[in-house]
N, CA, C and O atoms as CSV, one atom per row, in Angstrom:
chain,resi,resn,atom,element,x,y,z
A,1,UNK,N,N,0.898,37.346,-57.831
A,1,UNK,CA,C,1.981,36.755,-58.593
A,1,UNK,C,C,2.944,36.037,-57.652
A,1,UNK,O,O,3.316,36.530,-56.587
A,2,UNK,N,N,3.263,35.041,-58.032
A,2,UNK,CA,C,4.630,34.307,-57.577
A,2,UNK,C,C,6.033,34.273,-58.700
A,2,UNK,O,O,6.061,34.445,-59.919
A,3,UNK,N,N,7.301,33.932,-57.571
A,3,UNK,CA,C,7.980,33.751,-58.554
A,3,UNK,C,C,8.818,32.256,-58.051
A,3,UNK,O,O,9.367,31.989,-56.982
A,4,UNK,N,N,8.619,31.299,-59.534
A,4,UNK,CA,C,8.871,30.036,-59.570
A,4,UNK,C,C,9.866,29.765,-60.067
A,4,UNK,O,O,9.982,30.052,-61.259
A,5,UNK,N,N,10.838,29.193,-59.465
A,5,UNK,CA,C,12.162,29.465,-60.395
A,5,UNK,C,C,12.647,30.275,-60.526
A,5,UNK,O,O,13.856,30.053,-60.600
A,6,UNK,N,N,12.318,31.560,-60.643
A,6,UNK,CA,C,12.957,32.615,-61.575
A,6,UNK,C,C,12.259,33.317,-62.583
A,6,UNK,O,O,12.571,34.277,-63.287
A,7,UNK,N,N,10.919,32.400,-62.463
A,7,UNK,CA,C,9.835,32.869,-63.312
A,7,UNK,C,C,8.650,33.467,-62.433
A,7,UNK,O,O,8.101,33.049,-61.414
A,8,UNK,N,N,8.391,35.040,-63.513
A,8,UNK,CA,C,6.953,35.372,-62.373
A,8,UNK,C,C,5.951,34.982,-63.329
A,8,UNK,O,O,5.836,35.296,-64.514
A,9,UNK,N,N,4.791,33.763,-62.123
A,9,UNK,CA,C,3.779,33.530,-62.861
A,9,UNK,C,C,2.316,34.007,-61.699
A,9,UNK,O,O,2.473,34.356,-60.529
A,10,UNK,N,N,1.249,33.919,-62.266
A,10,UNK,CA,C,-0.143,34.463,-61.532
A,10,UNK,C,C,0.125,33.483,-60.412
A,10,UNK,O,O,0.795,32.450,-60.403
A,11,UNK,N,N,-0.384,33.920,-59.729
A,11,UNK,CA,C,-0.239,33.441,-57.889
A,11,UNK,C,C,-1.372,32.410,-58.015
A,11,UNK,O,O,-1.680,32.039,-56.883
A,12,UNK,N,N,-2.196,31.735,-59.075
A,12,UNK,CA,C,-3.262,30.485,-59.179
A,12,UNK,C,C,-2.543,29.807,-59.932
A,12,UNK,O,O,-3.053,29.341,-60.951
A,13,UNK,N,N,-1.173,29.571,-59.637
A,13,UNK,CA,C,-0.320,28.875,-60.460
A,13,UNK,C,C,0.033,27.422,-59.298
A,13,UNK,O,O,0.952,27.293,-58.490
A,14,UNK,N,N,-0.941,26.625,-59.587
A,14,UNK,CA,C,-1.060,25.452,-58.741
A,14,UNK,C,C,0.292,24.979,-58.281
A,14,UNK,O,O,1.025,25.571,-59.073
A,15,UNK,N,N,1.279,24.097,-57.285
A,15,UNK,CA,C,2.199,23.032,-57.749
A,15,UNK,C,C,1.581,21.949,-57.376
A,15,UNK,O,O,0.436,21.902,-56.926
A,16,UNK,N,N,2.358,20.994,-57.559
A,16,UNK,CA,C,2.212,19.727,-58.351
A,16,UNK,C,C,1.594,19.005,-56.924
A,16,UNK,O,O,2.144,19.164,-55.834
A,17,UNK,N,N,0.640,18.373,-57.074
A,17,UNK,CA,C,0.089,17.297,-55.477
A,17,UNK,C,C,0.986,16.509,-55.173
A,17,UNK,O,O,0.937,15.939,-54.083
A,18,UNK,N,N,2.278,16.229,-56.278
A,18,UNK,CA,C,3.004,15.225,-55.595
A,18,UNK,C,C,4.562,15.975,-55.216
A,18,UNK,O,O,5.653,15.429,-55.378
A,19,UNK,N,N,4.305,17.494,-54.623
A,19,UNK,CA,C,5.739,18.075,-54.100
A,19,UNK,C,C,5.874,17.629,-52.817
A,19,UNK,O,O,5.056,17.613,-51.898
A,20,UNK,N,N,6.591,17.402,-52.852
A,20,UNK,CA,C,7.748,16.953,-51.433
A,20,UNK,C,C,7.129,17.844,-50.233
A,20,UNK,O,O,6.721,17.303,-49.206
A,21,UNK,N,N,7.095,18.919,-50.381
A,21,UNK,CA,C,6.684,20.017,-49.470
A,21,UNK,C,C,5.703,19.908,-48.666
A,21,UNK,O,O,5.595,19.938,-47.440
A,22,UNK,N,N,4.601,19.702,-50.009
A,22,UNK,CA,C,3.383,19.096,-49.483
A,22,UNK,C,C,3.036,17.934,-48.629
A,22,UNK,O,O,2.239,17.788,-47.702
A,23,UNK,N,N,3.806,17.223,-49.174
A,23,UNK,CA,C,3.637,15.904,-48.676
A,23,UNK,C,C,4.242,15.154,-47.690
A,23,UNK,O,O,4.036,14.017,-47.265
A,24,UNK,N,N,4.872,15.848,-47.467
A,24,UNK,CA,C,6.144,15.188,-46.247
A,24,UNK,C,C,6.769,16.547,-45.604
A,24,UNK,O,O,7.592,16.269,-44.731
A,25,UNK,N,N,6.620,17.729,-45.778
A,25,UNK,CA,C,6.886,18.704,-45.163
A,25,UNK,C,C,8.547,19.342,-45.458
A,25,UNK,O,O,9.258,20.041,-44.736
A,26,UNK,N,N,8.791,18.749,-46.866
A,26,UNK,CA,C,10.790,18.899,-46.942
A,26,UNK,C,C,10.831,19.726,-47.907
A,26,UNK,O,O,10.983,19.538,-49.114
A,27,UNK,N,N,10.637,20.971,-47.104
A,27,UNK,CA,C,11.233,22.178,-47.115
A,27,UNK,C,C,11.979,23.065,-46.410
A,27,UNK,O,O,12.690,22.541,-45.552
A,28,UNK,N,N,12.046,24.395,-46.516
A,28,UNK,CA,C,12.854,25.359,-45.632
A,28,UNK,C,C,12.121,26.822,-46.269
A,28,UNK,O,O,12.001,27.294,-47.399
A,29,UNK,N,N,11.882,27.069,-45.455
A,29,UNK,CA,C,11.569,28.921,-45.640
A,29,UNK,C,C,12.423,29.843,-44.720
A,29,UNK,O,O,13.074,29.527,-43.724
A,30,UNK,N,N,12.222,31.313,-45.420
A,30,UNK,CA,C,12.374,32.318,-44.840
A,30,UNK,C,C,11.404,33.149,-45.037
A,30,UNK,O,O,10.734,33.141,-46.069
A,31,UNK,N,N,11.191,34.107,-43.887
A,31,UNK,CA,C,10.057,35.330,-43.946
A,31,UNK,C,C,11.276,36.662,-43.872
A,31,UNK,O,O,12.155,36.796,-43.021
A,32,UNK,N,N,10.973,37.581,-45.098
A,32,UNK,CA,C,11.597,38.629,-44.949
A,32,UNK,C,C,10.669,39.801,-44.800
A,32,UNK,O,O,9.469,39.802,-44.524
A,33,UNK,N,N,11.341,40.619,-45.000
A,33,UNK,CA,C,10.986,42.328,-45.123
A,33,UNK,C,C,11.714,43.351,-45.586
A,33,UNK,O,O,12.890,43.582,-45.306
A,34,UNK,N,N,10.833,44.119,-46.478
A,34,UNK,CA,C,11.443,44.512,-47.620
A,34,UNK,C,C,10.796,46.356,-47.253
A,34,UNK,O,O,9.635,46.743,-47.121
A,35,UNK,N,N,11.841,46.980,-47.196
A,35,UNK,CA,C,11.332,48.468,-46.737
A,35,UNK,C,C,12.413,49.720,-47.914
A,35,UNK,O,O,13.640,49.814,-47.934
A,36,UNK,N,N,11.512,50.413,-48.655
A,36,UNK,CA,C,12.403,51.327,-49.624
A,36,UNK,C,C,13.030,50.490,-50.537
A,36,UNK,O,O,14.230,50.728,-50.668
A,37,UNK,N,N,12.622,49.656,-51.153
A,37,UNK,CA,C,13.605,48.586,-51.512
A,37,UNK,C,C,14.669,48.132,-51.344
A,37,UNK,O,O,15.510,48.180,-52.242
A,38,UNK,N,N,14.947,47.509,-50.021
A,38,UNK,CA,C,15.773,47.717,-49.232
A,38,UNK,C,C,15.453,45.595,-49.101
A,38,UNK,O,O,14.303,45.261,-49.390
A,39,UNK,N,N,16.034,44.908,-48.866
A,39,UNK,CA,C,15.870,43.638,-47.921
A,39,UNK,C,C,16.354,43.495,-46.846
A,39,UNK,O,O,17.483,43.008,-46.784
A,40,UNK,N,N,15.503,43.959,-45.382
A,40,UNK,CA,C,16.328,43.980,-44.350
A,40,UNK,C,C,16.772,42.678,-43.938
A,40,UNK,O,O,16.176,41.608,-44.062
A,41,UNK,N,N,17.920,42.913,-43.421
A,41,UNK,CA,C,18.956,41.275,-43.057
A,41,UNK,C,C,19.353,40.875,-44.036
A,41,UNK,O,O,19.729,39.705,-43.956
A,42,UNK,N,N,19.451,41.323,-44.968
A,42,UNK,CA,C,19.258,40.088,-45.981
A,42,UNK,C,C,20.247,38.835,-46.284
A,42,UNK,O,O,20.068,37.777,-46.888
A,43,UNK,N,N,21.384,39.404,-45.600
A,43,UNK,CA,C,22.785,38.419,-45.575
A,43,UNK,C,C,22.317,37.193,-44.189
A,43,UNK,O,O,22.515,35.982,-44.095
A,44,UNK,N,N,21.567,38.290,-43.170
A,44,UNK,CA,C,21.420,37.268,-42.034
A,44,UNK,C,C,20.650,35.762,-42.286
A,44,UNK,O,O,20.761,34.625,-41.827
A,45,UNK,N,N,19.638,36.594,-43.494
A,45,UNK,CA,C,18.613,35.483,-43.970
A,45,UNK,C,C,19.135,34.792,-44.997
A,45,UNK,O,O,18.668,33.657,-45.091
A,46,UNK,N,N,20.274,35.200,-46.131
A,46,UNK,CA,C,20.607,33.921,-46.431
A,46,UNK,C,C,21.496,33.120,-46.293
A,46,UNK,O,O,21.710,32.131,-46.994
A,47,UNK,N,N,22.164,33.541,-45.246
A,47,UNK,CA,C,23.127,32.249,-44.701
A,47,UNK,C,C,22.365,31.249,-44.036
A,47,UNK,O,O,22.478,30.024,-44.079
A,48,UNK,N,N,21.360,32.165,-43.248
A,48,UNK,CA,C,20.130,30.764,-42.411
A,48,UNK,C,C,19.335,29.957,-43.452
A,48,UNK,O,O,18.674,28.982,-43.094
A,49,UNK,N,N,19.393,30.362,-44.772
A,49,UNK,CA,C,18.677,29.519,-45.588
A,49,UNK,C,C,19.468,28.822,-46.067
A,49,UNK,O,O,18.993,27.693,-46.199
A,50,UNK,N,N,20.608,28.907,-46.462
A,50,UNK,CA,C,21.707,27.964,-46.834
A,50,UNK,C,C,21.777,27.136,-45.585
A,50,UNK,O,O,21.539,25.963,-45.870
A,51,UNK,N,N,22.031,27.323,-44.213
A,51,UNK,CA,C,22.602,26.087,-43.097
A,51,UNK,C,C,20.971,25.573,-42.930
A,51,UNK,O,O,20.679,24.595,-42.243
A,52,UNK,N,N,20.136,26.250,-43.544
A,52,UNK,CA,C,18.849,25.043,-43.434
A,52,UNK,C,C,18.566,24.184,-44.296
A,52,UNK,O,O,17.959,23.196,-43.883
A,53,UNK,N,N,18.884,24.256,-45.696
A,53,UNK,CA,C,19.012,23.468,-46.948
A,53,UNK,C,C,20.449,22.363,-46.224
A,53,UNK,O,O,20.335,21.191,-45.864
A,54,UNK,N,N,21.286,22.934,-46.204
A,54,UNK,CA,C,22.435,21.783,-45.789
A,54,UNK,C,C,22.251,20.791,-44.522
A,54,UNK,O,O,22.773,19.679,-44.459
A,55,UNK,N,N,21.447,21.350,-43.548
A,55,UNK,CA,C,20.919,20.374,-42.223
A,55,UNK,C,C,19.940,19.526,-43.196
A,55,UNK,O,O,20.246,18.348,-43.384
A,56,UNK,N,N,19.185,19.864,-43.608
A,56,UNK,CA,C,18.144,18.633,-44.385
A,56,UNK,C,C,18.777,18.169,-45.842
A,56,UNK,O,O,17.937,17.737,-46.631
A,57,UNK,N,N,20.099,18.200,-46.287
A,57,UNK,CA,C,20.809,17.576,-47.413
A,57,UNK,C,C,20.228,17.808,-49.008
A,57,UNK,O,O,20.266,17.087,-50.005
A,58,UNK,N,N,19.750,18.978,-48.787
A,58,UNK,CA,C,19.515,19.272,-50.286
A,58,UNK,C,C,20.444,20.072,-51.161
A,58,UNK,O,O,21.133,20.868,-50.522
A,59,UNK,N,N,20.577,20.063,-52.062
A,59,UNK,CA,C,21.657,20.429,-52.958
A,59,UNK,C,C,21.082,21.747,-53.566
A,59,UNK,O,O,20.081,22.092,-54.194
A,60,UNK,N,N,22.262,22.328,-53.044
A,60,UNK,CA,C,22.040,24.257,-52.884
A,60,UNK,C,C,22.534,24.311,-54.678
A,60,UNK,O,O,23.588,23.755,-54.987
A,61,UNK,N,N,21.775,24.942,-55.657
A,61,UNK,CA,C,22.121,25.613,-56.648
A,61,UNK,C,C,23.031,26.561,-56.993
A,61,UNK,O,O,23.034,27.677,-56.473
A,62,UNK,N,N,24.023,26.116,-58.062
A,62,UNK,CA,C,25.320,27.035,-58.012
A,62,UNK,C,C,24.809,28.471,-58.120
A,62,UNK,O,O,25.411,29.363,-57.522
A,63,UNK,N,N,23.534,28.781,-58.983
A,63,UNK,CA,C,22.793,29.952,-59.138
A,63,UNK,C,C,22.518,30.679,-57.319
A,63,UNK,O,O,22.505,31.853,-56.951
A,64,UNK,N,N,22.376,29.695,-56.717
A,64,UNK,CA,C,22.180,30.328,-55.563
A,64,UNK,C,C,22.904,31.667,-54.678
A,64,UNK,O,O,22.844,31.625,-53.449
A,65,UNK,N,N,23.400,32.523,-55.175
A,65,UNK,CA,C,23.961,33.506,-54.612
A,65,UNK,C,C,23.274,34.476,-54.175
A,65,UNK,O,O,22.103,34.294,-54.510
A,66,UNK,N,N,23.426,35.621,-53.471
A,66,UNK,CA,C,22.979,36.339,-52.392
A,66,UNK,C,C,22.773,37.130,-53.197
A,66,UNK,O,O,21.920,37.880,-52.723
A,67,UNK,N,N,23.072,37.485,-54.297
A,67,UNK,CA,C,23.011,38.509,-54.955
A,67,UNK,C,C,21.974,37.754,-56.278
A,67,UNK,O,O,21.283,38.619,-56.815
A,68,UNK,N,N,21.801,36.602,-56.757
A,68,UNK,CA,C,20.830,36.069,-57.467
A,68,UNK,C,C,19.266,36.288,-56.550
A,68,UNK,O,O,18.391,37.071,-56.920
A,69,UNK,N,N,19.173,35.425,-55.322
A,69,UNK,CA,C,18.236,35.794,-54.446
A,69,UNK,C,C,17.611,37.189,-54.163
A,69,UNK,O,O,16.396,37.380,-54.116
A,70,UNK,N,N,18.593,38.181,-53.973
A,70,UNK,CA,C,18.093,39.313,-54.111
A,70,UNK,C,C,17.107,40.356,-54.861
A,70,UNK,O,O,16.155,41.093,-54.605
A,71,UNK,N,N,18.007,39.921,-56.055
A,71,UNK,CA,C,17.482,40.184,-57.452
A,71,UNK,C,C,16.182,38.998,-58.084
A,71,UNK,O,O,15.777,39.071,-59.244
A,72,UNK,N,N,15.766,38.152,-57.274
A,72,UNK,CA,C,14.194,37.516,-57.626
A,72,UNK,C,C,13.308,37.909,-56.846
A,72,UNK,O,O,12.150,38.114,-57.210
A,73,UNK,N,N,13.789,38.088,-55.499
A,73,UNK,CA,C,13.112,38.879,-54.300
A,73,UNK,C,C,12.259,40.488,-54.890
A,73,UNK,O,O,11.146,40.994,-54.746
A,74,UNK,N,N,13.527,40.836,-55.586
A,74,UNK,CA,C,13.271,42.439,-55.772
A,74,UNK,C,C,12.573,42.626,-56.652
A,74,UNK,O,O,11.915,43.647,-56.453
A,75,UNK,N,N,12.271,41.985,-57.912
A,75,UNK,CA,C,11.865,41.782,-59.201
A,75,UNK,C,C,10.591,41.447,-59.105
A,75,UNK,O,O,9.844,42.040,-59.882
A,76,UNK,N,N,9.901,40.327,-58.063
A,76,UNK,CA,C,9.184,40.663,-57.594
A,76,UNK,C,C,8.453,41.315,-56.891
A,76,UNK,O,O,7.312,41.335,-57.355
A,77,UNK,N,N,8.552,41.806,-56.082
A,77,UNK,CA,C,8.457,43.038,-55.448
A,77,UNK,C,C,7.665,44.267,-56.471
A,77,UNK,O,O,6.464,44.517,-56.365
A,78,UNK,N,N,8.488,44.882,-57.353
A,78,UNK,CA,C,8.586,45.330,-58.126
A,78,UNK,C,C,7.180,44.991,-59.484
A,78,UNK,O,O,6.357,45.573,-60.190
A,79,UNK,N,N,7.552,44.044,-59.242
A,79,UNK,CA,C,6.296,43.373,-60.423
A,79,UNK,C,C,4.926,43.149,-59.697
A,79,UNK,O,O,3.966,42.542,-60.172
A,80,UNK,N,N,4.996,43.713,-58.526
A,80,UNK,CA,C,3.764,43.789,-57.620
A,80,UNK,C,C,3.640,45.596,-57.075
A,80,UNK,O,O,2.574,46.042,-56.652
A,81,UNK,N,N,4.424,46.127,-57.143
A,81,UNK,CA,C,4.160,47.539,-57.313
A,81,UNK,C,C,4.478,47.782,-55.319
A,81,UNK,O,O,4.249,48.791,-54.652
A,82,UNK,N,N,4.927,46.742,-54.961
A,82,UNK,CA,C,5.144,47.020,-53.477
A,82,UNK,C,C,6.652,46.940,-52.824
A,82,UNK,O,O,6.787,46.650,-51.635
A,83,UNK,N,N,8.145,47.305,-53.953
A,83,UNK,CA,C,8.737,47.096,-53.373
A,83,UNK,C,C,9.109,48.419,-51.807
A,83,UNK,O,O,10.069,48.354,-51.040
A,84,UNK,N,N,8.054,49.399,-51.794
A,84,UNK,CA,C,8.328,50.078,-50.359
A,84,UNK,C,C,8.371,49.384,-49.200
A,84,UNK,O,O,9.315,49.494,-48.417
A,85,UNK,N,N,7.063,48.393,-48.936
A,85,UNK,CA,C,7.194,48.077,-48.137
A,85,UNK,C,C,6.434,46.621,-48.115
A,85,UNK,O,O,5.244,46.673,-48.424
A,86,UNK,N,N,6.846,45.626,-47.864
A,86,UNK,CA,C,6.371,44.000,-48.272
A,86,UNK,C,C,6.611,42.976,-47.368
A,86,UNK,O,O,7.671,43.288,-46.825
A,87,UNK,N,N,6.338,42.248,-47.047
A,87,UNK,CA,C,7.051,40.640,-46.582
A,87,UNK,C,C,6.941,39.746,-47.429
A,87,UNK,O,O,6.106,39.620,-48.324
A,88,UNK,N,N,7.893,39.042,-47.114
A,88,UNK,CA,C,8.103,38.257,-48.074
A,88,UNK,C,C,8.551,37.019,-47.457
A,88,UNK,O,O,9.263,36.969,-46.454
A,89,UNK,N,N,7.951,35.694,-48.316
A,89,UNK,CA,C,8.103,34.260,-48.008
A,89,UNK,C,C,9.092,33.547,-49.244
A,89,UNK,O,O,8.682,33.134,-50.329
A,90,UNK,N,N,10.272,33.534,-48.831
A,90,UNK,CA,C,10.868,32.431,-49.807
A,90,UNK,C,C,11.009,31.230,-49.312
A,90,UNK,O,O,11.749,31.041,-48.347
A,91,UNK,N,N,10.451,30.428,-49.788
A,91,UNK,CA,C,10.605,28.974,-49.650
A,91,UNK,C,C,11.312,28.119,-50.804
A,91,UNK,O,O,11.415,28.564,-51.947
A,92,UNK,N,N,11.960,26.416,-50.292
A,92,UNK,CA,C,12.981,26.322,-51.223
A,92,UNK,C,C,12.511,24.497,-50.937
A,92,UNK,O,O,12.809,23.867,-49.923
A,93,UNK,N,N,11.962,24.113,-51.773
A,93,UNK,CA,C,11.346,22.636,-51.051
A,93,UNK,C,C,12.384,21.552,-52.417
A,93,UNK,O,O,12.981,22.013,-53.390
A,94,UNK,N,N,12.272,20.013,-51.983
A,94,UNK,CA,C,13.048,19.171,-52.890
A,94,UNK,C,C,11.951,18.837,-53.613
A,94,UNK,O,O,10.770,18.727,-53.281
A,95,UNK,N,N,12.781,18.623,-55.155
A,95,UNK,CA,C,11.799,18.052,-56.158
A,95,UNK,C,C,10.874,17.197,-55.982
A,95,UNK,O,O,10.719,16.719,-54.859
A,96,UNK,N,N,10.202,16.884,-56.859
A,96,UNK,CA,C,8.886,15.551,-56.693
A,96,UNK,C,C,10.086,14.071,-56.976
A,96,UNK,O,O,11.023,13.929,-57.762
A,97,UNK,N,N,9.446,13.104,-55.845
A,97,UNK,CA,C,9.772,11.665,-56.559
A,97,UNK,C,C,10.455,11.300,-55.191
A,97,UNK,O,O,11.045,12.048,-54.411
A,98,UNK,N,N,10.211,9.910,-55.106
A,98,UNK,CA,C,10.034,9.564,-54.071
A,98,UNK,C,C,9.046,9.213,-52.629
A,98,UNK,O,O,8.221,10.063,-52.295
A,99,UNK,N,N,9.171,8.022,-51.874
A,99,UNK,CA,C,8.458,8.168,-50.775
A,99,UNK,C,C,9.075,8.964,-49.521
A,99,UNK,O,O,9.167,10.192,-49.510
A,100,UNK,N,N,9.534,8.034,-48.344
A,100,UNK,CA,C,9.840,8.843,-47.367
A,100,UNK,C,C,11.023,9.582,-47.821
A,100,UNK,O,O,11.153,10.802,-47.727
A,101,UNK,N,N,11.902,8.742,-48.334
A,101,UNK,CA,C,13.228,9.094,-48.830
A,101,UNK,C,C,13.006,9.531,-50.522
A,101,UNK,O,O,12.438,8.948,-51.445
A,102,UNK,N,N,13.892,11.104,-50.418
A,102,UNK,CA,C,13.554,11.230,-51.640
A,102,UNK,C,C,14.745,10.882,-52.707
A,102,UNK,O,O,15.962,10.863,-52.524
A,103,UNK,N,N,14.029,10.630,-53.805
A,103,UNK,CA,C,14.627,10.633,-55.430
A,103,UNK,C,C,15.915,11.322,-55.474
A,103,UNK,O,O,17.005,10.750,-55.520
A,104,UNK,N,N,15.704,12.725,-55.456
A,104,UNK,CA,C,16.774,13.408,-55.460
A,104,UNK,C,C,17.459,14.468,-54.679
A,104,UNK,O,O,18.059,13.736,-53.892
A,105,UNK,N,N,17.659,15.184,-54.477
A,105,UNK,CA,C,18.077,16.152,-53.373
A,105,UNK,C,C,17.990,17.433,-53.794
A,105,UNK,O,O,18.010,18.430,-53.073
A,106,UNK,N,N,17.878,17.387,-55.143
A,106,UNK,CA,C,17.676,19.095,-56.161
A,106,UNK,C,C,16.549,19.574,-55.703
A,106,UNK,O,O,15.642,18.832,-55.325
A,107,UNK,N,N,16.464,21.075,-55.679
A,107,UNK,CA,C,15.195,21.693,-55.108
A,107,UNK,C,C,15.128,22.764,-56.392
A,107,UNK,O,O,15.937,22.915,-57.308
A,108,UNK,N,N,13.670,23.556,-56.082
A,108,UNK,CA,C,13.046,24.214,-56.435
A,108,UNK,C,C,12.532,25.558,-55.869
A,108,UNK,O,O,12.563,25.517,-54.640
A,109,UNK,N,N,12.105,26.644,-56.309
A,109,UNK,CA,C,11.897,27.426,-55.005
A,109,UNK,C,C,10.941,28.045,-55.611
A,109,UNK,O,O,10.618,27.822,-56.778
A,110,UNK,N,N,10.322,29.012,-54.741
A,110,UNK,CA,C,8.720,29.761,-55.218
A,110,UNK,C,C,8.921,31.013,-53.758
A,110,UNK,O,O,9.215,30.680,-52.610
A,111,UNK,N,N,8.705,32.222,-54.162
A,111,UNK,CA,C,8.987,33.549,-53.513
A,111,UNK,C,C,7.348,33.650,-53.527
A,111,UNK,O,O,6.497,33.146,-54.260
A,112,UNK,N,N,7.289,34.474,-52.457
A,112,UNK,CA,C,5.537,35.204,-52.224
A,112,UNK,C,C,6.146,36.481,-52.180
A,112,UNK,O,O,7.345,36.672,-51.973
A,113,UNK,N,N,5.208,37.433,-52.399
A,113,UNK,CA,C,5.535,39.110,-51.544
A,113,UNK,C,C,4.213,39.486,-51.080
A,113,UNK,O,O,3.373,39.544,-51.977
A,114,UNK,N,N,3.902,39.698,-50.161
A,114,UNK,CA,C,2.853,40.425,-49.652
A,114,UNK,C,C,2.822,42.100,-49.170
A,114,UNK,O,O,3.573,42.392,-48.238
A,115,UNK,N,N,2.157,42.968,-49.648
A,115,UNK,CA,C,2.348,44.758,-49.728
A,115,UNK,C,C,2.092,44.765,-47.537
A,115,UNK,O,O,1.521,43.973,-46.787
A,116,UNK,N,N,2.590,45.617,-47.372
A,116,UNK,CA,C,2.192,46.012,-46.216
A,116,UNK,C,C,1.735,47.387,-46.162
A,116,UNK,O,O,2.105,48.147,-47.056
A,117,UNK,N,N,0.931,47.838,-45.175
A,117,UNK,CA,C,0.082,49.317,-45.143
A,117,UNK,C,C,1.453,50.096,-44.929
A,117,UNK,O,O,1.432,51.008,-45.755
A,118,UNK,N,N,2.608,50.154,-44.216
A,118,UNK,CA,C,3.569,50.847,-43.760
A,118,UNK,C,C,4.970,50.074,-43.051
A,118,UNK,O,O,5.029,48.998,-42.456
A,119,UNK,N,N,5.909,50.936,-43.322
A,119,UNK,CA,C,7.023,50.356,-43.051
A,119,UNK,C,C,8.031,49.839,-41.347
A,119,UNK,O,O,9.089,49.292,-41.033
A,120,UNK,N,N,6.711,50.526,-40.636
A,120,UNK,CA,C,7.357,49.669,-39.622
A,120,UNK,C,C,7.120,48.563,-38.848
A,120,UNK,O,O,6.023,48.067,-39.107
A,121,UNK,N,N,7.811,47.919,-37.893
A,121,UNK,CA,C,7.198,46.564,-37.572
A,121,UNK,C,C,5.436,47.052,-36.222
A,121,UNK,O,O,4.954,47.971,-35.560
A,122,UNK,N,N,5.234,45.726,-36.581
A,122,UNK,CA,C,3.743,45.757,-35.953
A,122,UNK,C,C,3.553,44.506,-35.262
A,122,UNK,O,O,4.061,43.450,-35.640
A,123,UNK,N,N,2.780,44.638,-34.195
A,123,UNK,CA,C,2.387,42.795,-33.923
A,123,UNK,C,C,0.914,43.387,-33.937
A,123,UNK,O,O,0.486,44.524,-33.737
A,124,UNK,N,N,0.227,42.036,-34.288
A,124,UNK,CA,C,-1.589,42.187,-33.975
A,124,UNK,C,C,-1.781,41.747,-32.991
A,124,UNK,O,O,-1.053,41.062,-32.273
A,125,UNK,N,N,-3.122,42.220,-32.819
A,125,UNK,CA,C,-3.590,41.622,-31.478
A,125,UNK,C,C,-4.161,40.316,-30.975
A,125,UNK,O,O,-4.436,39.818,-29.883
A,126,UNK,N,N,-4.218,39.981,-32.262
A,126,UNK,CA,C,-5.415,38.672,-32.073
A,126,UNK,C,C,-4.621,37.259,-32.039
A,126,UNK,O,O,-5.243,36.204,-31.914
């Protein structure tokens, strides 16, 4: 499952060939981690997602609060049966339309969660 908008839909929930993201790379992510249902950093991570939306001039949603984010983060989570322990990808890319320069500056966003075996950090080897 993903969540699009605000909406959780099945994770074969295509977007569009002509997103911005795709196509020109104008987006911004964050990778979190989510332990006890807990979002660690989570203030650290969204102020860095806000001064990364504002370095590339996209227009941050009044909905956008730390406490809205949280609560789509968690909900998902939740709706995947992994809020113990997860990472998580929020990404926040600008609408479709446009060539180099885009149409508009409004964005969109789409959350991943991925379960992890356990809650502490790990590096692999490979």
């Amino acid at each position: 499952m993903i969540n699009y908008n605000g909406e959780i839909l099945p994770s074969d929930n295509n977007l569009s060939s002509s997103n911005r993201a795709f196509l020109y790379g104008d987006g911004v992510f964050e990778t979190l981690k989510i332990v006890n249902n807990t979002i660690l950093f989570l203030e650290d991570h969204y102020f860095r997602l806000m001064a990364s939306m504002r370095i590339v001039r996209m227009k941050i949603p009044n909905n956008f609060t730390l406490e809205y984010l949280e609560a789509q983060i968690l909900n998902l989570a939740k709706a995947q049966n992994c809020e113990n322990s997860a990472r998580v990808r929020f990404t926040v890319f600008r609408n479709d339309g446009g060539f180099y320069l885009p149409n508009t500056n409004s964005v969109s966003f789409q959350i991943q969660v991925f379960p992890l075996e356990n809650t502490l950090y790990s590096f692999s080897d490979a």
